[in-house]
N, C-alpha and C positions, 0 to 999 in steps of 0.2 A: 241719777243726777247727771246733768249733762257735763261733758268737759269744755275745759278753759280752751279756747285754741286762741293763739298769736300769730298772727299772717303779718308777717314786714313785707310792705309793695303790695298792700291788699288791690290796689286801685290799677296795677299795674294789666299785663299782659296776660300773662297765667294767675297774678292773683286775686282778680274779681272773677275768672272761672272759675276758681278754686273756691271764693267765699259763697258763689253760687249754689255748688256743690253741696257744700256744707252745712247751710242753712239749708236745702230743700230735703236732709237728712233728717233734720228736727231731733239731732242728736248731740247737738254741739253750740257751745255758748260764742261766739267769734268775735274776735278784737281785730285790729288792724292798726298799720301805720302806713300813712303817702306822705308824701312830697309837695306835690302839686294840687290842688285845688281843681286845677280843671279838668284833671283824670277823674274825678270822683262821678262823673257823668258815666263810666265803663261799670258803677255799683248802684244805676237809678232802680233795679227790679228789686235790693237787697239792702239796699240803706238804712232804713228805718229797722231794721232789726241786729245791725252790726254795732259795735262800740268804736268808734273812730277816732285816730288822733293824727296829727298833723306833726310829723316828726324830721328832723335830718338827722338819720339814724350816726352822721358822724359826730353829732352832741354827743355825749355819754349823757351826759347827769340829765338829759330828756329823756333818753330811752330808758334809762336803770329808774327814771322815776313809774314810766309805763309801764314794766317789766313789773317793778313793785305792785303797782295796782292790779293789772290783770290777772297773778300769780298764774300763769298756764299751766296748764298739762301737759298740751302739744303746741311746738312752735316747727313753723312753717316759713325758714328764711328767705325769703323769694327777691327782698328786693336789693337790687345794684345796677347798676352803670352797663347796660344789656347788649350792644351792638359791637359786634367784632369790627365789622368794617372804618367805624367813628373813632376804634381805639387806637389807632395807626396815625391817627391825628393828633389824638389826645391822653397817648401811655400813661402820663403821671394821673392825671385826672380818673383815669379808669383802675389803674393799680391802688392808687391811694383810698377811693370809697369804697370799692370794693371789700378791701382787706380790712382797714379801718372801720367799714361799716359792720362786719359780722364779728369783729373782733371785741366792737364795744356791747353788741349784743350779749355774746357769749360770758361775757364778765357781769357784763348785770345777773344774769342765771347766775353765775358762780356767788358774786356778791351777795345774794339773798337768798342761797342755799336751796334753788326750785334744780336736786340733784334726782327727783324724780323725772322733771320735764322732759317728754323727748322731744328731739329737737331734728329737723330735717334739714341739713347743708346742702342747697342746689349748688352742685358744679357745673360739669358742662361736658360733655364730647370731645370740643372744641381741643381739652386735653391734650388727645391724643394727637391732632395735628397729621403731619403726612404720615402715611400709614402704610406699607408697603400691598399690591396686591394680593401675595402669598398669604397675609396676616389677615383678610380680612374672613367674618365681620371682624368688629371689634371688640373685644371682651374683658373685662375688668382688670385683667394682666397685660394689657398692652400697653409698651414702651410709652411715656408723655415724648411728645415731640413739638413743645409748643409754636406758632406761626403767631401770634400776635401778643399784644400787652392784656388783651381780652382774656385771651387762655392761660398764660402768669398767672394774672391773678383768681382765675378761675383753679389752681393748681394748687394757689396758698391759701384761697379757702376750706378745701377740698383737705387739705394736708391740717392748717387750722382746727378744725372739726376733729381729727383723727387724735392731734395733741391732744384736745382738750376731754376727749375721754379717756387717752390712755392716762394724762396728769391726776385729770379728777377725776377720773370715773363718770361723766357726764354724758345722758344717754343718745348719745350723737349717733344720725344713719345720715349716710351720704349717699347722694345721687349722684348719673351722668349722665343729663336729659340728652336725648340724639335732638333735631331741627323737630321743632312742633311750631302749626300754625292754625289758622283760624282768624276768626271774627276779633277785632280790639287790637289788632298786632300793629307797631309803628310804623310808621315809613322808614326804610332804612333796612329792611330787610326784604332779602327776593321777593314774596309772596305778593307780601303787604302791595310792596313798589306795583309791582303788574298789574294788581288789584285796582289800586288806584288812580294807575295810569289810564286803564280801563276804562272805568267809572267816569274820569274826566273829558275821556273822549267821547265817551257817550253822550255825553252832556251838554257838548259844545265847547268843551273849555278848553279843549286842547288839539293838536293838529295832529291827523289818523296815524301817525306811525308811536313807537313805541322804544327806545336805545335799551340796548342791553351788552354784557360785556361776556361773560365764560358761560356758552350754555350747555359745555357741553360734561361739567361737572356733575356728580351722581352723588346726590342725599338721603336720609333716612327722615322721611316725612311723615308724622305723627298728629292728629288734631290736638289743639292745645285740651279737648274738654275730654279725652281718652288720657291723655298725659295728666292730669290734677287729679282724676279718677284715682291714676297708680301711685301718685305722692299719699292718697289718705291711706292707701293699702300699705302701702311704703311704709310711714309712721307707726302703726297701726300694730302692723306684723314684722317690720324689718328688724332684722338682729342686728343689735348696737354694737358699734364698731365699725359696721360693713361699711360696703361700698357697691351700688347696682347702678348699671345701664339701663334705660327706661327708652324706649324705639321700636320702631312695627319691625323691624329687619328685614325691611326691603329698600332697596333706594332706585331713584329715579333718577333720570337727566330733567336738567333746568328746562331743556327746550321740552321736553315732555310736559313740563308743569306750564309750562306756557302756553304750550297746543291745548291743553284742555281748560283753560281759562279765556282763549280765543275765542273758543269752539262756544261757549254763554254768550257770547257778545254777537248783537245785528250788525254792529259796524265792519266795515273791513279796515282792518288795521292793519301797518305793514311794518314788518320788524327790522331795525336797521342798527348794525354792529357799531360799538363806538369801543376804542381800545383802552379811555380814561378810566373806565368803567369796568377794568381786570384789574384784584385787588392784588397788592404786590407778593400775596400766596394763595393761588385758586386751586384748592385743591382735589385730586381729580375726583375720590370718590370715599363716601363715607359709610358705613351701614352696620346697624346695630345687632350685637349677639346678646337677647334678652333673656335669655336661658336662666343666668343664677335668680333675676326677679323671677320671670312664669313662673321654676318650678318653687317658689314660695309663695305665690300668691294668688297662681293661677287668671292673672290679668292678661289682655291681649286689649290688642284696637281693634276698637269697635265699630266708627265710623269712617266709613269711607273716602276716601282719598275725592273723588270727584263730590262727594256732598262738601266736603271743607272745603276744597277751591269755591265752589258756589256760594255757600253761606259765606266765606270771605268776599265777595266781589259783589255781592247784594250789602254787605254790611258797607261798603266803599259807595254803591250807589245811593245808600239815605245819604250820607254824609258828606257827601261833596256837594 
Protein backbone atom coordinates (compact mmCIF):
# COMPACT_ATOMS: atom_id res chain seq x y z
CA UNK A 1 0.00 0.00 0.00
CA UNK A 2 1.44 3.21 -0.88
CA UNK A 3 2.24 5.73 1.85
CA UNK A 4 0.53 9.19 2.72
CA UNK A 5 3.43 11.75 2.19
CA UNK A 6 2.65 15.69 3.16
CA UNK A 7 5.05 18.16 1.31
CA UNK A 8 4.35 21.79 3.03
CA UNK A 9 5.92 24.15 0.05
CA UNK A 10 5.18 21.41 -2.32
CA UNK A 11 5.34 24.21 -5.27
CA UNK A 12 8.35 25.64 -3.74
CA UNK A 13 12.11 25.40 -4.51
CA UNK A 14 13.24 21.97 -3.27
CA UNK A 15 9.52 20.97 -2.90
CA UNK A 16 8.29 20.28 -6.49
CA UNK A 17 11.87 18.38 -6.92
CA UNK A 18 10.92 16.61 -4.10
CA UNK A 19 7.21 15.75 -5.24
CA UNK A 20 9.00 14.80 -8.61
CA UNK A 21 10.88 12.46 -6.94
CA UNK A 22 8.33 10.88 -5.49
CA UNK A 23 5.87 10.34 -7.68
CA UNK A 24 8.31 8.84 -10.45
CA UNK A 25 8.84 6.27 -7.45
CA UNK A 26 5.35 4.98 -7.82
CA UNK A 27 5.64 4.34 -4.19
CA UNK A 28 4.11 7.08 -2.56
CA UNK A 29 0.50 8.67 -2.35
CA UNK A 30 1.58 12.75 -2.19
CA UNK A 31 -0.41 15.81 -0.71
CA UNK A 32 0.91 19.12 -0.72
CA UNK A 33 0.46 22.80 0.47
CA UNK A 34 1.52 26.35 -1.53
CA UNK A 35 0.88 29.64 -1.16
CA UNK A 36 0.89 31.13 -4.21
CA UNK A 37 -0.92 30.06 -7.18
CA UNK A 38 1.72 31.01 -9.55
CA UNK A 39 4.32 28.70 -8.20
CA UNK A 40 2.24 25.88 -9.06
CA UNK A 41 3.65 26.24 -12.71
CA UNK A 42 7.34 24.59 -10.97
CA UNK A 43 4.60 21.01 -10.45
CA UNK A 44 3.19 21.22 -14.56
CA UNK A 45 5.16 17.48 -15.16
CA UNK A 46 3.25 16.16 -11.73
CA UNK A 47 0.01 17.93 -11.12
CA UNK A 48 -2.48 15.84 -12.02
CA UNK A 49 -1.24 13.08 -9.84
CA UNK A 50 -0.69 15.23 -6.58
CA UNK A 51 -3.50 16.18 -4.13
CA UNK A 52 -3.08 19.96 -3.66
CA UNK A 53 -4.15 22.63 -1.31
CA UNK A 54 -3.88 26.14 -1.15
CA UNK A 55 -2.81 26.86 2.40
CA UNK A 56 -1.09 29.67 4.74
CA UNK A 57 0.23 27.39 6.87
CA UNK A 58 0.02 30.28 9.71
CA UNK A 59 -3.95 29.51 9.74
CA UNK A 60 -3.94 26.53 12.11
CA UNK A 61 -7.51 25.34 11.71
CA UNK A 62 -6.58 25.20 7.72
CA UNK A 63 -3.65 23.18 8.15
CA UNK A 64 -5.05 20.89 11.23
CA UNK A 65 -8.09 20.49 8.82
CA UNK A 66 -5.54 19.16 5.82
CA UNK A 67 -3.60 17.34 8.22
CA UNK A 68 -6.99 15.66 9.26
CA UNK A 69 -7.75 14.71 5.81
CA UNK A 70 -4.54 13.53 4.42
CA UNK A 71 -3.60 11.44 7.76
CA UNK A 72 0.31 11.08 6.46
CA UNK A 73 2.76 8.79 7.03
CA UNK A 74 5.60 10.99 6.01
CA UNK A 75 5.56 14.71 6.37
CA UNK A 76 8.13 16.75 4.56
CA UNK A 77 8.16 20.34 6.10
CA UNK A 78 9.83 22.34 3.51
CA UNK A 79 7.85 25.33 3.42
CA UNK A 80 8.96 29.01 5.03
CA UNK A 81 10.12 32.30 4.46
CA UNK A 82 13.62 31.08 2.40
CA UNK A 83 16.14 33.97 1.71
CA UNK A 84 18.75 34.92 4.43
CA UNK A 85 19.66 38.00 2.52
CA UNK A 86 15.66 39.48 2.52
CA UNK A 87 15.67 38.65 6.30
CA UNK A 88 17.69 41.59 7.41
CA UNK A 89 15.00 43.55 5.90
CA UNK A 90 12.36 41.75 7.29
CA UNK A 91 13.33 39.82 10.95
CA UNK A 92 9.88 39.85 12.35
CA UNK A 93 8.24 38.64 9.03
CA UNK A 94 10.87 35.87 8.68
CA UNK A 95 10.96 34.79 12.47
CA UNK A 96 7.22 34.89 12.97
CA UNK A 97 6.21 32.33 9.69
CA UNK A 98 8.73 30.48 10.16
CA UNK A 99 8.25 29.45 13.75
CA UNK A 100 4.49 29.96 13.75
CA UNK A 101 4.25 28.07 10.55
CA UNK A 102 5.78 24.59 11.61
CA UNK A 103 4.57 25.21 15.05
CA UNK A 104 1.02 25.02 13.85
CA UNK A 105 1.86 21.96 11.73
CA UNK A 106 3.25 20.04 14.39
CA UNK A 107 0.09 20.46 16.71
CA UNK A 108 -2.20 19.43 14.12
CA UNK A 109 -0.07 15.93 14.17
CA UNK A 110 -0.30 16.12 17.83
CA UNK A 111 -3.96 17.04 17.75
CA UNK A 112 -5.10 14.14 15.83
CA UNK A 113 -2.77 11.71 17.26
CA UNK A 114 -0.83 10.81 13.59
CA UNK A 115 2.34 9.77 16.66
CA UNK A 116 3.28 7.44 14.02
CA UNK A 117 3.97 10.04 11.28
CA UNK A 118 7.45 10.80 10.67
CA UNK A 119 8.03 13.96 10.20
CA UNK A 120 11.25 15.74 8.59
CA UNK A 121 12.13 19.53 10.09
CA UNK A 122 14.36 21.45 7.33
CA UNK A 123 16.79 23.56 9.29
CA UNK A 124 19.53 25.11 7.59
CA UNK A 125 23.60 25.41 7.98
CA UNK A 126 22.83 28.85 8.06
CA UNK A 127 22.83 27.75 12.02
CA UNK A 128 26.06 27.66 12.30
CA UNK A 129 26.97 31.00 11.15
CA UNK A 130 30.70 32.15 11.36
CA UNK A 131 32.63 29.22 11.94
CA UNK A 132 36.07 29.42 12.77
CA UNK A 133 38.82 27.84 10.06
CA UNK A 134 40.21 25.27 12.73
CA UNK A 135 36.45 24.02 13.05
CA UNK A 136 35.81 23.43 9.76
CA UNK A 137 33.97 21.19 7.91
CA UNK A 138 31.09 21.54 9.89
CA UNK A 139 29.55 18.92 11.83
CA UNK A 140 26.45 18.51 13.81
CA UNK A 141 28.46 19.56 17.14
CA UNK A 142 29.12 22.82 15.95
CA UNK A 143 28.74 25.79 18.05
CA UNK A 144 25.30 27.89 16.43
CA UNK A 145 26.53 31.20 15.88
CA UNK A 146 23.71 32.78 14.26
CA UNK A 147 24.28 36.09 11.46
CA UNK A 148 20.74 36.77 10.63
CA UNK A 149 16.87 36.56 11.67
CA UNK A 150 17.09 33.75 8.79
CA UNK A 151 19.15 31.36 10.94
CA UNK A 152 16.95 32.36 14.65
CA UNK A 153 14.59 31.11 13.16
CA UNK A 154 16.09 28.44 11.39
CA UNK A 155 17.52 27.36 15.11
CA UNK A 156 13.84 27.35 16.73
CA UNK A 157 12.57 25.24 14.30
CA UNK A 158 15.37 22.99 14.49
CA UNK A 159 15.11 23.01 18.46
CA UNK A 160 10.97 23.10 17.97
CA UNK A 161 11.18 19.65 16.23
CA UNK A 162 13.57 18.32 19.01
CA UNK A 163 10.80 19.49 21.83
CA UNK A 164 8.30 17.87 20.29
CA UNK A 165 9.64 14.44 20.23
CA UNK A 166 11.32 14.64 23.30
CA UNK A 167 7.44 16.06 25.00
CA UNK A 168 5.53 13.60 22.92
CA UNK A 169 7.48 11.27 21.50
CA UNK A 170 6.71 12.40 17.97
CA UNK A 171 8.93 10.84 15.20
CA UNK A 172 10.74 13.96 14.35
CA UNK A 173 14.41 13.84 12.20
CA UNK A 174 15.98 17.04 11.54
CA UNK A 175 18.17 18.31 8.92
CA UNK A 176 20.84 20.90 8.07
CA UNK A 177 20.75 21.30 4.35
CA UNK A 178 24.31 23.07 3.40
CA UNK A 179 23.50 25.72 -0.15
CA UNK A 180 21.77 23.60 -2.83
CA UNK A 181 20.88 24.91 -6.17
CA UNK A 182 19.49 24.12 -9.57
CA UNK A 183 16.69 24.80 -11.87
CA UNK A 184 13.22 26.67 -10.10
CA UNK A 185 15.49 28.51 -7.40
CA UNK A 186 14.39 32.51 -6.82
CA UNK A 187 16.05 35.46 -7.49
CA UNK A 188 17.61 36.48 -4.42
CA UNK A 189 19.99 33.87 -4.21
CA UNK A 190 23.64 33.79 -5.70
CA UNK A 191 23.08 31.10 -8.34
CA UNK A 192 19.74 31.91 -9.34
CA UNK A 193 20.78 35.93 -9.58
CA UNK A 194 23.82 35.12 -12.09
CA UNK A 195 21.68 32.86 -13.88
CA UNK A 196 19.44 35.09 -14.70
CA UNK A 197 21.45 38.02 -15.04
CA UNK A 198 22.83 35.83 -17.85
CA UNK A 199 19.79 34.78 -19.53
CA UNK A 200 18.75 38.51 -19.76
CA UNK A 201 21.77 39.59 -21.25
CA UNK A 202 21.68 37.14 -23.73
CA UNK A 203 18.60 38.22 -24.74
CA UNK A 204 18.95 41.69 -25.08
CA UNK A 205 17.31 42.82 -22.01
CA UNK A 206 19.97 43.97 -20.21
CA UNK A 207 23.44 45.74 -20.64
CA UNK A 208 26.70 43.19 -20.95
CA UNK A 209 28.21 43.58 -17.38
CA UNK A 210 26.92 41.78 -14.34
CA UNK A 211 27.31 43.67 -10.18
CA UNK A 212 28.24 41.40 -7.77
CA UNK A 213 29.34 42.00 -4.15
CA UNK A 214 31.68 39.07 -1.85
CA UNK A 215 33.04 36.66 -4.32
CA UNK A 216 35.32 35.67 -2.73
CA UNK A 217 33.21 33.61 -0.11
CA UNK A 218 33.66 29.67 -0.17
CA UNK A 219 30.10 27.41 -0.04
CA UNK A 220 29.13 24.03 0.04
CA UNK A 221 27.22 23.62 -3.27
CA UNK A 222 24.86 20.71 -3.65
CA UNK A 223 22.03 20.17 -6.74
CA UNK A 224 18.74 20.79 -5.18
CA UNK A 225 17.50 17.11 -7.16
CA UNK A 226 20.79 15.24 -5.13
CA UNK A 227 19.58 16.95 -1.95
CA UNK A 228 15.51 15.82 -2.06
CA UNK A 229 16.98 12.44 -3.04
CA UNK A 230 18.86 12.47 0.81
CA UNK A 231 15.56 13.97 2.51
CA UNK A 232 13.51 10.69 1.28
CA UNK A 233 16.56 8.57 2.63
CA UNK A 234 16.46 10.95 5.56
CA UNK A 235 12.78 10.14 6.49
CA UNK A 236 12.89 6.88 5.54
CA UNK A 237 16.02 5.54 7.48
CA UNK A 238 16.84 8.63 9.83
CA UNK A 239 16.78 7.79 13.55
CA UNK A 240 14.23 9.97 15.31
CA UNK A 241 15.46 12.37 17.35
CA UNK A 242 18.58 13.05 15.32
CA UNK A 243 19.86 15.77 13.66
CA UNK A 244 22.22 15.35 9.95
CA UNK A 245 23.98 17.67 7.75
CA UNK A 246 23.07 16.98 4.10
CA UNK A 247 26.28 18.81 1.60
CA UNK A 248 28.70 17.40 -1.16
CA UNK A 249 31.72 18.59 1.39
CA UNK A 250 33.29 20.58 -0.86
CA UNK A 251 32.99 24.28 -1.09
CA UNK A 252 33.73 26.64 -3.74
CA UNK A 253 34.51 30.54 -4.29
CA UNK A 254 31.50 32.53 -5.60
CA UNK A 255 33.92 33.85 -8.35
CA UNK A 256 34.52 30.24 -9.22
CA UNK A 257 30.73 29.60 -9.55
CA UNK A 258 30.61 32.59 -11.62
CA UNK A 259 33.61 31.62 -14.00
CA UNK A 260 31.88 28.61 -14.88
CA UNK A 261 28.56 29.99 -15.58
CA UNK A 262 30.33 32.76 -17.79
CA UNK A 263 32.25 30.12 -19.37
CA UNK A 264 28.05 28.70 -21.22
CA UNK A 265 27.42 32.07 -22.16
CA UNK A 266 28.48 33.52 -26.21
CA UNK A 267 28.15 37.05 -24.76
CA UNK A 268 30.98 38.75 -23.30
CA UNK A 269 29.98 39.97 -20.11
CA UNK A 270 32.06 42.03 -17.72
CA UNK A 271 31.96 41.74 -14.08
CA UNK A 272 31.80 44.93 -12.09
CA UNK A 273 32.04 45.11 -7.94
CA UNK A 274 29.33 47.13 -6.20
CA UNK A 275 29.82 47.28 -2.26
CA UNK A 276 25.76 47.65 -1.60
CA UNK A 277 25.74 44.26 -2.59
CA UNK A 278 28.10 42.76 0.69
CA UNK A 279 25.53 41.46 3.06
CA UNK A 280 26.08 43.10 6.63
CA UNK A 281 27.72 39.14 7.48
CA UNK A 282 29.57 37.66 4.25
CA UNK A 283 30.85 34.86 5.56
CA UNK A 284 34.08 33.54 4.52
CA UNK A 285 33.63 30.02 4.20
CA UNK A 286 31.20 27.21 4.70
CA UNK A 287 31.56 23.34 3.90
CA UNK A 288 29.78 20.36 4.99
CA UNK A 289 30.94 17.24 7.12
CA UNK A 290 28.24 14.63 5.86
CA UNK A 291 29.77 11.84 7.53
CA UNK A 292 26.91 10.93 10.39
CA UNK A 293 24.13 11.03 7.12
CA UNK A 294 26.66 8.71 4.50
CA UNK A 295 27.49 6.29 6.94
CA UNK A 296 23.48 5.71 7.31
CA UNK A 297 22.49 6.02 4.17
CA UNK A 298 25.18 5.53 2.03
CA UNK A 299 23.84 8.79 -0.15
CA UNK A 300 26.50 11.10 -1.94
CA UNK A 301 25.96 13.73 -4.90
CA UNK A 302 25.54 12.56 -7.78
CA UNK A 303 25.25 15.34 -10.17
CA UNK A 304 27.61 17.39 -11.06
CA UNK A 305 28.45 20.83 -10.07
CA UNK A 306 28.97 22.13 -13.82
CA UNK A 307 25.67 20.09 -15.16
CA UNK A 308 23.53 22.24 -12.31
CA UNK A 309 25.04 25.56 -13.20
CA UNK A 310 23.95 24.53 -16.78
CA UNK A 311 20.68 23.28 -16.27
CA UNK A 312 20.19 26.38 -14.12
CA UNK A 313 20.94 29.01 -16.63
CA UNK A 314 19.05 27.00 -19.62
CA UNK A 315 16.07 26.89 -17.11
CA UNK A 316 16.72 31.20 -16.84
CA UNK A 317 17.02 31.15 -20.58
CA UNK A 318 13.05 29.62 -21.32
CA UNK A 319 11.90 31.97 -18.96
CA UNK A 320 13.05 35.23 -19.32
Amino acid sequence: MAKKVLITGISGFAGSHLAEALIAKNQYDVSGTYLSASSLVNLATVKKKLRLSQIDLIKKEDIASFVKEVKPDLVFHLAAFPAVGESFGHPEETIMNNIVAQLNLLEALRKFEFFECRVLVVSSADVYGEVAKKDLPIDEETRFSPVSAYAVSKITQDFLGLQYFLSYGMKVIRVRPFNHIGPRQSPGFVVADFAQKIAKIEKGLSEPFITVGNLDSRRDFTDVRDIVHGYVLLLEQGKIGDVYNIGSGKSYKISEILDMLLSFSKEKITVKKDQSLIRPQDLLERVCDNSRFVELTGWKAEIPLKQTLKDTLDYWRNIV
